[in-house]
N, C-alpha and C positions, 0 to 999 in steps of 0.2 A: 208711069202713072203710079203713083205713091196707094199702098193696102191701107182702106178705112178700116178703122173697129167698128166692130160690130156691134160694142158695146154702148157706142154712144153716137154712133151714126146710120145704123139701121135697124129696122124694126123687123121681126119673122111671122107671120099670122102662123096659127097652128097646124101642123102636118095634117094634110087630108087624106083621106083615101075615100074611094067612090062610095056612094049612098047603101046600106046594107038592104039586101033583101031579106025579107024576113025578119029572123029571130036577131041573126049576126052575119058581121063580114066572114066569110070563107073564101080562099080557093082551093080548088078541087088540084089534085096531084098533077093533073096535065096543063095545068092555067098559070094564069101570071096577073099579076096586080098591079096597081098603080098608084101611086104615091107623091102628093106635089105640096108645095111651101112657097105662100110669095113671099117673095122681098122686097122690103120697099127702102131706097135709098133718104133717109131724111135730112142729110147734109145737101150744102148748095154748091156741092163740087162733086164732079162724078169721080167713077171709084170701082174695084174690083170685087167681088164678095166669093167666096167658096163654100159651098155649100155640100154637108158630108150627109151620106145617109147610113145609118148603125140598124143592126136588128140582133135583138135581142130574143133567143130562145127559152121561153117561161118553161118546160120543161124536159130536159131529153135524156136519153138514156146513160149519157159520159157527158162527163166535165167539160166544159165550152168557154170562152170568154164569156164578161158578159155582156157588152155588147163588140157588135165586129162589125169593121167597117166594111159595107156592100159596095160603095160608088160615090162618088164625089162629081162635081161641075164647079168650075172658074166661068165667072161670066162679067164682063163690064155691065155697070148699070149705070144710067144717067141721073144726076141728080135730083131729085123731085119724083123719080117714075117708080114703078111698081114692075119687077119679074118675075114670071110664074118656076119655079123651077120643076120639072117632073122625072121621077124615076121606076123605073120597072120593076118589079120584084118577081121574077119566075123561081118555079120551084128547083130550078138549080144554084139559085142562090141561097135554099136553105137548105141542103144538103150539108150531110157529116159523115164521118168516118163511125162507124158502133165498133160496139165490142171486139165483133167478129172482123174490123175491117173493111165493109162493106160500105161504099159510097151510097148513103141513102138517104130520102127526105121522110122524117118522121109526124106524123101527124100529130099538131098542136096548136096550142098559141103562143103566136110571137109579137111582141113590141117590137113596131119601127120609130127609130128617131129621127129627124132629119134638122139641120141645123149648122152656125158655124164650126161647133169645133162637138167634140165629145160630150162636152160636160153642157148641151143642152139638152131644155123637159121638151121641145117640141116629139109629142110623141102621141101615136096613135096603134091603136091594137086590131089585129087577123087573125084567123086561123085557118091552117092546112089540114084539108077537108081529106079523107081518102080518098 
């Protein structure tokens, strides 16, 4: 089964994450988030799509990429249909090494991307609550 572009065969609606309560989206050091993007197939031939998810750390205490890739899915979609893709984000995925070495999740906010490759804006913003 031949890889469509995604450039000119699928469309990405915007990276969601669940409804904020309050002020803003948080989670808390013990929780985990969720994160979903449909895709809709626009061509009239079905097709493969990958979908990568990045999270980007706005500010921490040492040098980081700027964004890093969390989790990817490959998934057949049918031509004409709509996939939801969804991804978890717990707080072990925002973990880093500090100064001292110490594997730890620092409280902040971080942009998640999700989309086909790197260089998409599907992006939406959390932050890691103490």
């Amino acid at each position: 089964m031949p890889k469509l572009s995604t450039k000119t065969l699928y469309k990405s609606d915007a990276a969601k994450l669940p409804s904020p309560q309050g002020e803003g989206l948080g989670v808390r050091s013990n929780g985990a988030i969720t994160v979903s993007v449909d895709v809709t197939n626009t061509s009239k031939v079905d097709g493969t799509e990958i979908v990568q998810l990045y999270i980007e750390d706005m500010v921490s205490s040492v040098t980081l990429p700027v964004r890093e890739l969390k989790g990817f899915e490959k998934r057949m979609i049918k031509a004409g249909t709509t996939e939801i893709f969804q991804f978890k984000i717990s707080v072990d995925d925002l973990k880093l090494y500090d100064k001292d070495m110490k594997f730890i999740a620092e409280p902040g906010m971080f942009k998640v991307f999700v989309g086909g490759s790197l260089k998409t804006t599907n992006m939406a913003e959390f932050e890691l609550i103490e």
